[in-house]
N, C-alpha and C positions, 0 to 999 in steps of 0.2 A: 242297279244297286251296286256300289263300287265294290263293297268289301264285298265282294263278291257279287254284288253286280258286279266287281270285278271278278270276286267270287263266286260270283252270283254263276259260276259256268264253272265249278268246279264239285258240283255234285249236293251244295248247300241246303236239303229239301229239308224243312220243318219235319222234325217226330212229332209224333205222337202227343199231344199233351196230357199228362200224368193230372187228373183230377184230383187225388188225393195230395197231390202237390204245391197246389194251385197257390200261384206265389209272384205277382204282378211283378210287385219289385225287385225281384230277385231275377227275374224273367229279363226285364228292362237295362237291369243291371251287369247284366252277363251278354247281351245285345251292346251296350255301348263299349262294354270292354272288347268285346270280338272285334267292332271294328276299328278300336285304337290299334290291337295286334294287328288288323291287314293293313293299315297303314302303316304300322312299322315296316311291314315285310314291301311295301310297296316305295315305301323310302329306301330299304336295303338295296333293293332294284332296279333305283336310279341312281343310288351311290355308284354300283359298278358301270355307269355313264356310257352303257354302250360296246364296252369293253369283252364282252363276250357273245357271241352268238345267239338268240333267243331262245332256239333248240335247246341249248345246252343250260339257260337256268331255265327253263321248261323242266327239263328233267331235275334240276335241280328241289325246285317247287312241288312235282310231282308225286319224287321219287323220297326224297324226306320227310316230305308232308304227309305221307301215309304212314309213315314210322309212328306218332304219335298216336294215330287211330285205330290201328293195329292193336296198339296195345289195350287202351279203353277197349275197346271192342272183343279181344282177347281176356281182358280183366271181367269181362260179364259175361265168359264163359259162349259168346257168340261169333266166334272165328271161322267155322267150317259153314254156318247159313249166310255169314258178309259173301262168301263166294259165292253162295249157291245161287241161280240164274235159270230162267226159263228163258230169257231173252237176250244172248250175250249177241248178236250184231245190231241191237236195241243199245247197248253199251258200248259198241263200237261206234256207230255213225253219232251218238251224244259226246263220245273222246272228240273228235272228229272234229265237231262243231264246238264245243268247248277248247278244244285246241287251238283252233283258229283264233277264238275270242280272246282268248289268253296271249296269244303270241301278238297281235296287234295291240293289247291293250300295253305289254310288256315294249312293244318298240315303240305307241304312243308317247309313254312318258319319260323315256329317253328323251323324249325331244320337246315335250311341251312341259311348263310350270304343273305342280300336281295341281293344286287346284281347279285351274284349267281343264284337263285332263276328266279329273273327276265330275267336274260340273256336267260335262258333256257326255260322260259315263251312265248318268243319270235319266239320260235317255232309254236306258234300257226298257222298262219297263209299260214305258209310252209305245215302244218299238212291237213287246210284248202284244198288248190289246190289238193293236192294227192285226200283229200275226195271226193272235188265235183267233180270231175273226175269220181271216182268210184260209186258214191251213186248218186247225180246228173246229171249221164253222159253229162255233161259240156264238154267241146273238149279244152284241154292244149296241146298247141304246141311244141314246142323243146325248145325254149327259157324260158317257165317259169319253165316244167321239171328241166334244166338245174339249174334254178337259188334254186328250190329245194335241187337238190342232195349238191350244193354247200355249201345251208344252214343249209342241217344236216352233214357235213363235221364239222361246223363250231359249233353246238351243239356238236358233239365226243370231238371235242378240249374242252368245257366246261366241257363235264362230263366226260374225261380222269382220271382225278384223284380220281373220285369216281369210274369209271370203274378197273381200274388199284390195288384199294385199297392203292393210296397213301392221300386219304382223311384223314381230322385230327379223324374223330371218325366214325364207322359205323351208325350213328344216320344220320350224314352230307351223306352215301352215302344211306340211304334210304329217306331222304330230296331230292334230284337230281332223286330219280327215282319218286317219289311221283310226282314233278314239272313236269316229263317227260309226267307221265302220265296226270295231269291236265291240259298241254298244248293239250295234244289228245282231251281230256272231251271237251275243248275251241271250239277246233276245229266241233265237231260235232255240241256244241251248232248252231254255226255260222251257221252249214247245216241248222238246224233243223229253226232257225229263218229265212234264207232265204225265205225256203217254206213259214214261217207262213206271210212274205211279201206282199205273191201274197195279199193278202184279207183282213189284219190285219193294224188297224193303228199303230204308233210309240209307244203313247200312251197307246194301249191297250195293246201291247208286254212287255213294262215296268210294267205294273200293275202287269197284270196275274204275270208275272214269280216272282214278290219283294210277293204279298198276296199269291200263293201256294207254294213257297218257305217257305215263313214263317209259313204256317201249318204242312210241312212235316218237318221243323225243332223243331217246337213243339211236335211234336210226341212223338221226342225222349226223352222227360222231364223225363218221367221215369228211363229213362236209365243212371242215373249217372250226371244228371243237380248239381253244384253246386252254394249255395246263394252267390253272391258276395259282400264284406264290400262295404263301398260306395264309393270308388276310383275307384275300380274298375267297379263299375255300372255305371260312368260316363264314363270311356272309352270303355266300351259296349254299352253305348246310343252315345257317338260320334263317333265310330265306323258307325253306320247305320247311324246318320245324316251327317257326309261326303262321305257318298258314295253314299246320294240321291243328294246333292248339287254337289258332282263331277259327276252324271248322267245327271244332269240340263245343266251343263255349257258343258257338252260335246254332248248335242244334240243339245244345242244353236251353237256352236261353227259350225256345218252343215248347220246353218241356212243363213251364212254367207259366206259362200266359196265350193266350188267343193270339194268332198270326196280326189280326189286326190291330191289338196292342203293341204288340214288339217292332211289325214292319217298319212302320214312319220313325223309329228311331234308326232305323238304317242309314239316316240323311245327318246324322250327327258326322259321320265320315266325313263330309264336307268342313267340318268345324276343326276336327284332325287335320286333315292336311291341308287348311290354309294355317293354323299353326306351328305343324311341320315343315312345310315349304319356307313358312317363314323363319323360323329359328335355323333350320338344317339346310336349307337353300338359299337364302335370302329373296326368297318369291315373293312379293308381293301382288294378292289377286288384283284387275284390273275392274273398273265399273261397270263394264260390259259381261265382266262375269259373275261378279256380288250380284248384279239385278236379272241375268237369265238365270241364274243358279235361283234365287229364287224364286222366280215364274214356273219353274221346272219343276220342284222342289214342292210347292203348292200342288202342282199338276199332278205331281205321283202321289201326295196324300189324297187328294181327291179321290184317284184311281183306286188308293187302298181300302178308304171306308165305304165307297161306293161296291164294291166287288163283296167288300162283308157283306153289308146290306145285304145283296142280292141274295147273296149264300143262306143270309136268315131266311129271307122270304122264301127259299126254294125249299129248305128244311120245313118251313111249316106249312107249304104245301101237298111236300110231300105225308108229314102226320095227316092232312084232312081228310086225302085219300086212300092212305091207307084202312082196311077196315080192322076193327080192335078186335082181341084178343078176348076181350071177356065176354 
């Protein structure tokens, strides 16, 4: 998932949904806006074309991104439990693997069309089932297998032309393996936050991962940080403050409707940035990526109402079993 699938490794975990709230389209609605704002910030971040260190708008993203959630978080009077942690090297090793995701996905699209970029992004969650199957021993049936192999069918068709070396420069075919690989990083992050689920609020998952992300992105200051004039420190500071406001509206957005409502709008991102690419880029997507983006694209809805399904049948398994109360 780009907005986090590209996001998707930046601490993104569904709350709670508020029954008394219940409000599809408002849910749905605040879902397509989150990931117009991570496109924005994902456009700001190829404006600076490379021009700075990854580290360093890492910590930019990070490090301002949590400004916004701070505050919500602080406005509900729940500032001292966002820290509070029974598992803080559970939060470290998810920064970790979320970092990495981040910083490939961040040097990906320096070098490749968003579109492109995104398309193959979209892989995450394909990447996902194979994982929790093998590191999770989760039980995947034939049916989402199936909708797997289909959907990396449908990734070869995008990265055909970088595979083949019919790409316009070799920069664009190590952009598509870079994207390849940050969709894998996504995917694990997903593992790793899973676990931290069992015990961990919404809250504290967002925190930890935007405050040690931003130290182990300061780290790197040494290592080739450059000052920015002040255009570009503006689009470094709103870099990180749309990506905490696109975190906000995309946990609200759960708050409002069934995961399996709201997820497959996640895929509108793709609709953004061949938009944006076009208007702000002049990218035009290529037909290798309009038809794997959609093979892909099918594949992760599959995934999603499939996994509901399951979720319902296990729920009313579980009431058969259980014995009643009266």
């Amino acid at each position: 998932m780009a907005s986090e699938l590209a996001e998707k490794t930046t601490g993104n975990v569904p709350a709670a949904k508020d029954f008394n709230a219940y409000n599809p389209r408002l849910g749905i609605a605040l879902k397509v806006v989150s990931a117009l704002v991570f496109t924005g910030m994902i456009a700001m971040v190829k404006l600076l074309d490379g021009a700075y260190p990854v580290g360093e708008v890492i910590f930019a993203r990070s490090f301002f991104g949590m400004l916004p959630v701070l505050l919500v978080i602080a406005w509900q009077g729940k500032l001292a439990e966002a820290f509070s942690t029974q598992r803080p090297w559970g939060h470290i090793s998810r920064a970790i693997v979320g970092g990495t995701a981040m910083s490939l996905w961040f040097a990906a699209i320096a070098r490749l069309p968003l579109p492109d970029a995104t398309a193959i992004s979209f892989s995450a969650p394909l990447v996902t089932v194979a994982l929790a199957a093998i590191i999770l021993r989760e039980k995947v049936r034939a049916y989402r297998w199936s909708a797997v192999v289909v959907g990396f069918l449908g990734i070869l068709i995008i990265l055909s032309p970088h595979l083949s070396g019919v790409a316009p420069t070799e920069e664009a075919s190590l952009g598509a393996m870079l994207a390849f690989a940050s969709a894998i990083f996504m995917a694990l992050a997903m593992i790793t936050v899973r676990r931290l689920t069992g015990t961990e609020r919404t809250s504290t998952i967002v925190v930890w991962f935007a405050a040690v992300t931003s130290v182990f992105a300061l780290m790197s200051a040494p290592f080739g940080w450059v000052l920015p004039d002040l255009n570009d420190a503006i689009i470094l500071v709103a870099i990180g403050l749309s990506g905490g406001v696109g975190q906000i509206l995309l946990t609200q957005s759960y708050r409002y409707a069934d995961a399996s409502t709201i997820a497959p709008f996640e895929y509108t991102t793709m609709l953004w940035t061949v938009l944006v690419g076009w208007i702000v880029f002049a990218e035009v997507p290529t037909l290798e990526v309009i038809g794997g983006a959609i093979i892909v694209i099918g594949a992760g809805v599959f995934v999603i109402f499939r996994e509901h399904r399951l979720g319902l049948d296990r729920s009313r398994e579980r009431s058969t079993v259980t014995p009643s109360k009266a």
